[in-house]
N, C-alpha and C positions, 0 to 999 in steps of 0.2 A: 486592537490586538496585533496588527496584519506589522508594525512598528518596531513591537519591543523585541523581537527577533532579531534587525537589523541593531537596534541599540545593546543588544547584550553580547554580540557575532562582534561589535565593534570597539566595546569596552575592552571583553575579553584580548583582540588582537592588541588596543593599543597598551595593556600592559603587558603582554608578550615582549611586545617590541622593545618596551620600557627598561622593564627588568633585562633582558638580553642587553642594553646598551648602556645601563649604570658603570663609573668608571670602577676601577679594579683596586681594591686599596689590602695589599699583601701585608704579612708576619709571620716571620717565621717564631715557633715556638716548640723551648725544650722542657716536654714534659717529666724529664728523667731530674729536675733540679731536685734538689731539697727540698722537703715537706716546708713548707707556707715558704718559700725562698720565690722572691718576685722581682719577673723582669721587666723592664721599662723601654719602649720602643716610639718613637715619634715618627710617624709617618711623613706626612706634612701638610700643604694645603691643598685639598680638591676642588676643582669648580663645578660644583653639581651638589643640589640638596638629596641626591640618592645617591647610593654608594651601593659594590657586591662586597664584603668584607670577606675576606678569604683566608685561612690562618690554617700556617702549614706545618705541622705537630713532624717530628723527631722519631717518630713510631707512630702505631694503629692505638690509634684509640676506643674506647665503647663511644661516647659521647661528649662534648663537650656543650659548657653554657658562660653564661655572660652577664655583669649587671655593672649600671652605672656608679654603685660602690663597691668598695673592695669584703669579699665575704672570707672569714677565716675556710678551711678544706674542709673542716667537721661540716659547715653548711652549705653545701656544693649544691645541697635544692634548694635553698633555697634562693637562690641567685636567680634571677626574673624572666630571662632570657634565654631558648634555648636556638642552634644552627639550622636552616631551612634544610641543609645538604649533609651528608656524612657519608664520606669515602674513603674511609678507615684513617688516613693521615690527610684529609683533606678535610677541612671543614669550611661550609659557605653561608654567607648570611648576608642577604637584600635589604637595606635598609631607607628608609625615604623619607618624606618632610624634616629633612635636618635642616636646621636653624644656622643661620651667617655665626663662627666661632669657633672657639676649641672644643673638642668634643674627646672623653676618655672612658675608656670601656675596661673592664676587670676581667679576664677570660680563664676559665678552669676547663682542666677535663680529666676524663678520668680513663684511665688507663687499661690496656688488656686486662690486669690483674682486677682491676677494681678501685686502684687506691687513687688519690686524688693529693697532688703534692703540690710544686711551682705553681705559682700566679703569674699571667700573662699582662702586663699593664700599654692596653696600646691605645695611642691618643693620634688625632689628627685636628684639622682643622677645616672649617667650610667655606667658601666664597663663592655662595652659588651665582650663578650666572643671572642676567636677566630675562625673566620667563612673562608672561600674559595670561590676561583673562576679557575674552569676547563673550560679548552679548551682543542681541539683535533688537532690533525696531520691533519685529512681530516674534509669535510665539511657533513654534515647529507642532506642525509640519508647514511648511514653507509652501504657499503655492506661487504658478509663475507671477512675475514683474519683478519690481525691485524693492529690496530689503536693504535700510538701514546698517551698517556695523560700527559696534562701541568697540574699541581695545584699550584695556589698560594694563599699563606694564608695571611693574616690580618696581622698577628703579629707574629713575627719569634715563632716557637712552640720550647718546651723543649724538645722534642723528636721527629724521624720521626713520620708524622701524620700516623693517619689508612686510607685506601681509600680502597672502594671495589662495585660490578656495580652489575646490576641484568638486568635482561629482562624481569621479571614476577613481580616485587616489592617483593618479600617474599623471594626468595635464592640467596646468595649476595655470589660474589667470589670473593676473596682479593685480591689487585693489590699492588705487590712488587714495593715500591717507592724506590727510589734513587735522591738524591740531599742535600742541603742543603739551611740554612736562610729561606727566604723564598719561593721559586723556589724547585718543587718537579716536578719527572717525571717516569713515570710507561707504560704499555701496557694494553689491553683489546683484548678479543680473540670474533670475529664473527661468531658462528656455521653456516654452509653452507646454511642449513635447515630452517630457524629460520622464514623467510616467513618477512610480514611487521609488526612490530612490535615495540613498545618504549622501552628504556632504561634508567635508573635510577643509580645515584651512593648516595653512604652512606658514611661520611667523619667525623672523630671524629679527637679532637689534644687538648693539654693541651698549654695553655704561658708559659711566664716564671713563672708569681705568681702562676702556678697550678692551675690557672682558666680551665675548660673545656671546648669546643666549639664544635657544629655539622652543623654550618647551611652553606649550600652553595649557595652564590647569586648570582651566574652566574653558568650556563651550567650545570645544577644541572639532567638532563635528553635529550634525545637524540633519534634519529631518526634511526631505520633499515629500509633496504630492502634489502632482499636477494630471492627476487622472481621473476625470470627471465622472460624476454619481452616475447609476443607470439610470436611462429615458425612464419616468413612469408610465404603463401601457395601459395596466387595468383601471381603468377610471369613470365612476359612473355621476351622474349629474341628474338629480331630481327636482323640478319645480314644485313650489306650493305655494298655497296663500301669503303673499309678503317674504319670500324668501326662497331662493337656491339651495341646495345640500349638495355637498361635493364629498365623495369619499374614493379614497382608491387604498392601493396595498402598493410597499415598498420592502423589501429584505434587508436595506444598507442599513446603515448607522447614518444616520439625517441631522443636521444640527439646526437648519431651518427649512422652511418651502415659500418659495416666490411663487406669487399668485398672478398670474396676467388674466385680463378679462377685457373684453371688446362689445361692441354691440352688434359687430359687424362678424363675418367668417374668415377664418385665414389669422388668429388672433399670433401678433409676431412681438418680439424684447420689448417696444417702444408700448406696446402696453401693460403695461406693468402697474400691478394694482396695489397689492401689499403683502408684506411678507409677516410668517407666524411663523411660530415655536415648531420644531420635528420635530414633540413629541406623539404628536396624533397623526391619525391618517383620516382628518376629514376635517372641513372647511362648511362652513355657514354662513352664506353671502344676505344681510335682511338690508343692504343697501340699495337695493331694486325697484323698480317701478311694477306694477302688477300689472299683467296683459304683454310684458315686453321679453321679449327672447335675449338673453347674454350668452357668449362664447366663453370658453373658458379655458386655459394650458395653466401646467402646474411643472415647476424645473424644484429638483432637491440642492440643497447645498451640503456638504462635509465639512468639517471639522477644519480643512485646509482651506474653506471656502470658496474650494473648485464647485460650480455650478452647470448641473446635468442638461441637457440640449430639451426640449421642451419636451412637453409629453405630447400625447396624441390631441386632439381638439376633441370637447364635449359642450353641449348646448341645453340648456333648459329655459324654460318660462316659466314665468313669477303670475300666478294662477290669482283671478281674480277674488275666487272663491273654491273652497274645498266640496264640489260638487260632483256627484255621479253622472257617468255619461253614457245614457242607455244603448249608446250605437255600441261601445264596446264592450260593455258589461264590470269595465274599472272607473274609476276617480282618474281624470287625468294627471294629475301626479304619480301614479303608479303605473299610466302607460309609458313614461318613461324610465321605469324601470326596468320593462318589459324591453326598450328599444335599445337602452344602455348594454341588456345581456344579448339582443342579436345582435347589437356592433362588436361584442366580444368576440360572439360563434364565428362573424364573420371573417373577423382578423386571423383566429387561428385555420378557417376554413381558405382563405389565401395563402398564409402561409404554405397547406401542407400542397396546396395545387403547384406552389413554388417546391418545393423539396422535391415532387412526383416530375417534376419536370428536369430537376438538377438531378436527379437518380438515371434518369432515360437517359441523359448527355455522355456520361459517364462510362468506361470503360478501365479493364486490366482485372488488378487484383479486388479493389473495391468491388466494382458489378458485378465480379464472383461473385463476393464473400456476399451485396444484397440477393443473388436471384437463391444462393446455396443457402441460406435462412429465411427463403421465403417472403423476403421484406415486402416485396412487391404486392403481396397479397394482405401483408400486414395493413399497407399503406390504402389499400383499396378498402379493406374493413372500416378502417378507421374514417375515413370520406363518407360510407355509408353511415358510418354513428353518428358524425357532424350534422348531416343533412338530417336525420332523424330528430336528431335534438335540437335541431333549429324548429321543424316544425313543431314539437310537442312546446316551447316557451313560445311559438308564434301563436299558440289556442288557446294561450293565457288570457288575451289579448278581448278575448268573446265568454270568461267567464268573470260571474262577480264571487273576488275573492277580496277580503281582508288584507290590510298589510302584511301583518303576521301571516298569512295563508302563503301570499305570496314572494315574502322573502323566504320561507322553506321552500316553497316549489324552487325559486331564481339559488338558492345558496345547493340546493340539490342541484340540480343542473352543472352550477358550476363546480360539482363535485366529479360530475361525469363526464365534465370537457378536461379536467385535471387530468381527471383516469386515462382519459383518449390520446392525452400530450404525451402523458408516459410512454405510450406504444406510438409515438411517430418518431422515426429515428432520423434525426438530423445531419445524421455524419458517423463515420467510423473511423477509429486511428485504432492500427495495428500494431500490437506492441514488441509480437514476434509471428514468425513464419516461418517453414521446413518444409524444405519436398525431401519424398521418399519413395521407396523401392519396399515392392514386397518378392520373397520367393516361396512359392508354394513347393514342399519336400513333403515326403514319405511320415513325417512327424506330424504338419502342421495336418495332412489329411487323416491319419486314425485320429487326432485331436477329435476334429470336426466328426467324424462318424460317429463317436463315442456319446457326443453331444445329443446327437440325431437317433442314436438307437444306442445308451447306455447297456443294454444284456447282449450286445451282438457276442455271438459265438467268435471264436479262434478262425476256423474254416474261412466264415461267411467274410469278417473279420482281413484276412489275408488278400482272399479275393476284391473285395471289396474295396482295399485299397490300393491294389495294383490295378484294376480298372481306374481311378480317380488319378492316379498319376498316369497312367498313359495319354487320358481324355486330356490334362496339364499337358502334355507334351505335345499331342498332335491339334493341339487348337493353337500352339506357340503362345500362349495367354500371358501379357504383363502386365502388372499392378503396378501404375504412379499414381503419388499420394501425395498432396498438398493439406500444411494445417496450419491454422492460424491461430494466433490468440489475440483478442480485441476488445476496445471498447468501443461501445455505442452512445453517441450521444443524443439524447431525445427531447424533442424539441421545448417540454418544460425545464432544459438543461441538468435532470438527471443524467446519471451515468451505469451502465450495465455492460461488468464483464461477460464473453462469450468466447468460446470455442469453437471452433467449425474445420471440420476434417471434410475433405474432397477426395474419394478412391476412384479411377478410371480402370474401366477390364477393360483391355485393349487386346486382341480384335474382338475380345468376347466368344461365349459360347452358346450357340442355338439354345430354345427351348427343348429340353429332353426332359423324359420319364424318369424317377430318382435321381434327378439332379438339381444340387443343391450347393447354393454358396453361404458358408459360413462363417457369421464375424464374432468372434471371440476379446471381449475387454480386459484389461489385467483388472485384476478382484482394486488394486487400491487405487483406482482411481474410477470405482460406482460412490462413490459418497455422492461424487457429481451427478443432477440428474442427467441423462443420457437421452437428445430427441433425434429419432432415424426420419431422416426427411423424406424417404423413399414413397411410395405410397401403398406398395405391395410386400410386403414383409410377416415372418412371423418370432414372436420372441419364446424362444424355447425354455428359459429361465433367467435370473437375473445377469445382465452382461455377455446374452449368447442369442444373438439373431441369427434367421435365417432365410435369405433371397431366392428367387426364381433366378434357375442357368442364366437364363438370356435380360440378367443385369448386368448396362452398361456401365452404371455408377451408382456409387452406394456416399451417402452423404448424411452427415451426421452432426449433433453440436452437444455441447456441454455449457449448463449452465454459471459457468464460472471460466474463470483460467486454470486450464490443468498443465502438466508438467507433459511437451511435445514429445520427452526421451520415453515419455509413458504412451504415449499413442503409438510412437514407432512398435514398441513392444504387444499392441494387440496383433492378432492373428487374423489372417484372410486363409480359408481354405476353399478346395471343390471338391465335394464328397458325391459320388455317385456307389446309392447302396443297391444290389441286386439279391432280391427275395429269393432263397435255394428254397428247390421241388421237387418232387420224386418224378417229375416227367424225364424218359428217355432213360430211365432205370431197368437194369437187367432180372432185378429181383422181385419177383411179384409174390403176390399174397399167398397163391398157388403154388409156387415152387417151391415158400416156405415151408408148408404143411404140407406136401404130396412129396416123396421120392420120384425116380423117374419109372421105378414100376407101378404107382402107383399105392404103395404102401403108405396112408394115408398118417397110421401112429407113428411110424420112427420121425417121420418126416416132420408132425409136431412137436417130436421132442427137440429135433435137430433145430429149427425153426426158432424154438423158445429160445435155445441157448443164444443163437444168433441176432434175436431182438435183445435179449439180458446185456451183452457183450454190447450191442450198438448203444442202447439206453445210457451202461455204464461210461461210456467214451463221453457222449452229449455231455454228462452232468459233469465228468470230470473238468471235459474243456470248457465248460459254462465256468465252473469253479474258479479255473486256472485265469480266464478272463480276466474275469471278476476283481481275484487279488489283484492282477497285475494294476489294473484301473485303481483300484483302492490305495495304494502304494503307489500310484503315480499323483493320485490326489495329494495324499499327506505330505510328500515331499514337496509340491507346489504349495502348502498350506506354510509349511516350516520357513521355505526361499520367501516366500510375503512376509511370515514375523520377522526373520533375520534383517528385513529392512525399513520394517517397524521400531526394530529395537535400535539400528541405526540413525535413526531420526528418532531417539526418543520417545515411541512411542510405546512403550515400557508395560504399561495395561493389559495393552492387546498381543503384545509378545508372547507376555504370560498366560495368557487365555487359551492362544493357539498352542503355546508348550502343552499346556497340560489337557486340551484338548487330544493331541496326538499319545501322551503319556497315558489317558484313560483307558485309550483304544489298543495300548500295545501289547497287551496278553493275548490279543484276538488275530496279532499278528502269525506268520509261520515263522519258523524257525529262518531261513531263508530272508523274508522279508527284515524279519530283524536284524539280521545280522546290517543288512542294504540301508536301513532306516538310523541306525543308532550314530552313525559319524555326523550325520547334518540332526538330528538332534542334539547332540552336545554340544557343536558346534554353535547352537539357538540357545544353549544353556551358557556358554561364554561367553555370546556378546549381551545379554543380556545380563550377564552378572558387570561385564566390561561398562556397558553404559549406564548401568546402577551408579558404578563407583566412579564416573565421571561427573554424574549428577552431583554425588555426594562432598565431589572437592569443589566442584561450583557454588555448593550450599555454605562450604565453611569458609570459603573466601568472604562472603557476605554475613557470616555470622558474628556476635560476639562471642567471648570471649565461652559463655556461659553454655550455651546451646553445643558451644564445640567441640565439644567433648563426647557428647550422645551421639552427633553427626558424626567423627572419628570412631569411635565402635561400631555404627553400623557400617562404615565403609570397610574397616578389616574383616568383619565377617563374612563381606562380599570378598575382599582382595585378593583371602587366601584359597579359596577355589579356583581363582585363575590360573591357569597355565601358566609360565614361565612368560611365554610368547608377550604375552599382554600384559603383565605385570614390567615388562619390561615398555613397554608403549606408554603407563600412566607414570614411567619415573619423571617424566619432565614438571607433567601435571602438580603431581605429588611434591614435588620442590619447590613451588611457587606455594604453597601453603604458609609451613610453617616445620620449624625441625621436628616435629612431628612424625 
């Protein structure tokens, strides 16, 4: 498949080219003559079997067409032929495999009005040039050496032609031809290196009249591969009575497998045994001696017949007899199966001591981004699972189990070395990065308290947050932010994007009493899950953690790629809340209910008043709070749909509108009045990106559907404001006069 990309990438340009470089063969034409009045124009002769035909009309026309015989004007459809182009008085038409001769063409059109009068009669003539068709010794995709080349031309040339190939389109190497008439024959050289790539050749030649010709209409370009299969790793080898099994696993596309086999170790090309069909992945060697040990490498071959560099080496013995062997508690044909899956454990158990060693060398943004995900710890886990699972298939080794027993135990196993590759990560390529600045204001800290104690009073509320900026100020505290977006690549060559955000409090803030650092997410990018790497944290509710003061850094990742202009947009605050107390109060319980003579009744009266009066205040300002937070929600609820419905996402626009619409009787007068601009504003772009959906939809519809799509768009359109009705004119004109 990896092929037909490069062959339809390369059709497609060469008739680009094609058609862009057909000669130009004009007439002019007056379509005002007389009804059937027909004019007669000879062009002359072209050297090319393609032609742009171009006919240049006297006025705008709706259409014109064209046929090899002449049609009276009543039957204007049916003439065979209609212009590729139409430019009101320009009409255009590509035409190709024309035949050496005269050639005459009928041409009508019909007019602004409609009506259809003069006939156009324009004839030319063809002399195409001499053109070619190559073919090859072998069949594409071409791997390296040398290839074979047939050329045969059109028309015997007056001299040997030129031929010459490239692999890049721009550096062409001449191919010494030999032959004669028409039958030419040359070579092409394949660099080893050259990977999967296309090839091209360039072919010029004169007739005999000294006509020129370049075009070639066959085999004009060509397929490489000279990139060798993958090494096979997994490969296991069981002896039995009178015979070898060899099985392993390959992902490519295989066309054969060469078998090499030795008696000896170190099994290299020169032994080479015999080659089978890739359509299996297992091999059955019964040409063996019994009691004797054979080596064994297995190389794939492709379709190009590039051949992959050997595999790893495996070894069995051809078993005298299929007997049990009570020291281990298996048949010896099965304790090779047993040895086949530790040489597996092992190879990946090397591996990952290799990766654990190239992660430690390592320095900059990389060793961030692994100590800031934890990898290191990842990498340690996984070392301990290896070592685990080697032992548990090393005590296979001392039970008597069944084939069938023991290809579940061995096929589990390597179910859980699978599991363990997924989480060793081989490498990272970073696909974006941003540092940032944070500044902590008067905003981002009520944010944050609000978080932390939702009911705070006004009072406490004020104070509360003028303590938190001051502690901001005299700590001189700054927030740099590094974020990355990345892939992981893990050593079973999966792939896993990941996010990871780095905060630094610089110089930081001691540990204190009510104090608290708060991070705040934007709501549309929790779809992500969200892991705080910290190890001291608490989550106050979705998308709202909160840290101990004396957090130096706060580090964090996202199970995907998110958008970095969305990270800059969460919040960092420090919120230090202090508990209000009646200690150091002038008013005591005494003063309340006693006058200062002692008059124990007015004093209770007076007293009442003065609790009613303080009570009344409490609730007011609790109230007052309250709305303000409630109203500071909803309009952060509307600012998310409004760019929801910016991106289309149209559902949830609507959810949140009437979300907020549900709740607006509950509003205050006040509130409402604050609240209704950015709502309607969430009701126009959302009506706006309705109707851009809807002209997307009837671009793509026919004819029949178009109609029901055009009524729902007006019923959206005419609610818009002026503003935006003026923004979908463009849109709306690429439709249709509609």
């Amino acid at each position: 498949m990896k092929y037909w990309a490069i062959i339809y990438f390369s059709i497609a340009m060469f008739l680009i080219s094609s058609v862009s470089a057909f000669p130009l063969v004009d007439y002019d034409y007056n379509v005002s003559l007389a009804d059937n009045e027909s004019v007669s124009y000879f062009y002359g002769v072209v050297h090319s079997s393609s032609i742009m035909l171009r006919v240049l009309t006297n006025e705008v026309v709706q259409d014109c067409r064209y046929s090899e015989t002449s049609f009276p004007s009543g039957a204007y459809n049916a003439m065979e032929g209609s212009f590729d182009t139409n430019l009101g008085n320009v009409q255009k038409k590509s035409l190709t495999g024309l035949k050496d001769g005269m050639h005459t063409l009928y041409i009508r059109c019909r007019d602004d009005q409609g009506e259809v009068k003069s006939e156009l009669k324009a004839m030319f003539g063809i002399d195409s040039p001499i053109s070619a068709d190559i073919s090859l010794s072998k069949d594409s995709p071409l791997n390296s050496g040398r290839v074979e080349v047939i050329l045969t031309t059109s028309k015997i040339p007056s001299e040997t032609p030129s031929l010459s190939y490239s692999f890049d389109g721009t550096s062409f190497t001449p191919i010494p031809l030999f032959g004669s008439e028409s039958i030419w024959n040359g070579y092409i050289i394949i660099p080893d290196k050259l990977g999967d790539s296309i090839g091209s050749f360039k072919f010029s030649a004169k007739d005999l009249g000294g006509i020129s010709g370049n075009e070639i209409t066959e085999g004009g370009i060509f397929l490489v591969d000279t990139t060798k299969p993958s090494v096979i790793t997994n490969i296991k080898s069981t002896g039995m009575a009178g015979m070898i099994e060899l099985r392993w696993d390959i992902d490519e596309e295989i066309s054969d497998f060469n078998i090499y086999r030795s008696v000896n170790q170190n099994v290299r090309v020169i032994d080479f045994y015999k080659i089978i069909d890739g359509d299996g992945n297992s091999f059955t060697d019964t040409n063996v001696e019994s009691g004797k040990t054979y080596y064994y490498r297995i190389a794939g071959i492709d379709s190009a017949g590039n051949e992959a560099d050997l595999s790893v080496e495996v070894y069995a013995t051809a078993l005298l007899n299929n007997i049990s062997n009570p020291l281990t508690g298996l048949s010896p044909e099965l304790v090779g199966l047993v040895d086949s899956s530790l040489s597996g454990i092992d190879s990946v158990r090397g591996m990952l001591d290799d990766i654990i060693s190239t992660w430690e060398s390592r320095d900059g943004n990389e060793k961030d981004i692994f100590l800031g995900l934890r990898l290191d710890k990842s990498l340690a886990n996984s070392k301990s699972e290896i070592d685990s699972l080697r032992r548990d298939i090393l005590s296979y080794k001392s039970q008597s189990l069944s084939r069938s027993e023991l290809d579940n135990k061995l096929n589990s196993a390597q179910i859980k070395l699978n599991s363990i590759k997924k989480n060793i990560p081989e490498s990272i390529i970073i696909t974006d990065n941003r540092e940032f600045t944070r500044e902590i204001g008067a905003e981002e800290i009520e944010k944050g308290i609000f978080q932390i104690k939702p009911d705070i009073g006004e009072p406490e509320l004020k104070k509360s947050s003028e303590e938190s900026l001051r502690l901001v100020k005299d700590s001189g505290l700054k927030i740099t932010g590094r974020a990355f977006n990345m892939d992981i690549i893990n050593l079973d060559g999966t792939r896993r994007s990941q996010s990871l955000i780095m905060e630094e409090l610089n110089p930081g803030i001691d540990k204190k009493e009510g104090v608290n650092i708060i991070l705040s997410m934007p709501l549309s990018i929790l779809d992500s899950q969200v892991d705080i790497k910290n190890l001291n944290y608490k989550t106050l509710k979705e998308g709202i953690f909160s840290f101990s003061s004396d957090t130096k850094e706060i580090i964090y990742s996202f199970n995907k790629h998110v958008s970095l202009n969305l990270i800059e947009e969460a919040e960092l605050s420090i919120v230090y809340i202090q508990e209000t107390n009646a200690e150091g109060s002038t008013i005591t319980g005494y003063s309340i209910f006693s006058d200062y003579n002692g008059n124990g009744y007015i004093g209770f009266i007076v007293g009442g008043l003065i609790v009613f009066v303080l009570a009344s205040y409490l609730v007011i300002t609790k109230i007052r709070g309250k709305a303000k937070r409630t109203l500071r929600e909803n309009v952060k609820i509307i600012e998310l749909a409004q760019k929801k419905a910016d991106d289309g996402k149209l559902s949830e626009a609507r959810d949140a509108y009437n979300q907020i619409s549900n709740n607006f009787e509950s509003f205050s007068k006040k509130q409402k009045h604050e609240i209704v601009p950015s709502l309607q504003e969430l009701c126009n772009k959302i009506h706006l990106n309705y109707c851009k959906g809807k002209i997307d939809e009837m671009k793509r519809s026919d004819q029949k559907d178009k109609q029901k799509i055009m009524n729902d768009f007006r019923n959206a359109y005419h609610k818009l404001p002026e503003k935006y009705k003026k923004e979908l004119s463009n849109k709306i004109s690429g439709v249709d006069d509609d």
